[in-house]
VEXVEX-862707 format. One line per 3 residues: number of its first residue (from 1); their letters; for each residue x, y, z of C-alpha. Coordinates in steps of 0.2 Angstrom, whole numbers, plus 5000, padded with zeros to 4 digits. Example, Ala and Ser with C-alpha at 12.3 -4.5 7.8 and 13.67 -1.06 7.14 Angstrom:
residues 2
1	as	5062:4978:5039  5068:4995:5036
END
This chain:
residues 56
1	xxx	5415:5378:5534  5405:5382:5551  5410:5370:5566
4	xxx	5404:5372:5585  5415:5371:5600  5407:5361:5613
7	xxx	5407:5370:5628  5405:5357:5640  5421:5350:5630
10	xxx	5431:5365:5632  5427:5367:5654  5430:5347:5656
13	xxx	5448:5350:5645  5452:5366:5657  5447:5358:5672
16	xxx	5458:5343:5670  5473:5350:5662  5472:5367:5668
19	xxx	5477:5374:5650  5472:5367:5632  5481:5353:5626
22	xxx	5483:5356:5604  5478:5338:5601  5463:5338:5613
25	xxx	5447:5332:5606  5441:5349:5609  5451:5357:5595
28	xxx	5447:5342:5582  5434:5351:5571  5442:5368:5571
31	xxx	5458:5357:5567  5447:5347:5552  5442:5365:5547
34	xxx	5459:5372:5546  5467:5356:5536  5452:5357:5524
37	xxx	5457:5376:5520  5477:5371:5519  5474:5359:5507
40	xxx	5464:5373:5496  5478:5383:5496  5483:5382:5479
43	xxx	5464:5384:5475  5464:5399:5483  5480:5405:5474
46	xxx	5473:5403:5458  5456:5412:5460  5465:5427:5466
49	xxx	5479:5427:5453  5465:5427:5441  5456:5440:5447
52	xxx	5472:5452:5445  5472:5461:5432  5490:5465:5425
55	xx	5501:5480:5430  5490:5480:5449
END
């Protein structure tokens, strides 16, 4: 799931807040990014159970 950070984004948050606020705009696709792989958890879980082979 590649996103991009917009830089510009990233200098204006810093400039005004001095830090980086979690529910700034800037963070929304790496937030989108990161719900999208939570919600493949289980997903995950089974692909990798799978692939286990017994007594490892």
């Amino acid at each position: 799931m590649p996103f991009t950070v917009d830089i510009n984004l990233v200098t204006e948050c810093w400039q005004e807040y001095g830090e980086f606020p979690e529910d700034h705009e800037v963070f929304y696709l790496l937030c989108a990014a990161l719900g999208k792989l939570k919600e493949a958890i289980l997903i995950f879980d089974e692909m990798f159970s799978a692939s286990i082979e017994p007594g490892e």
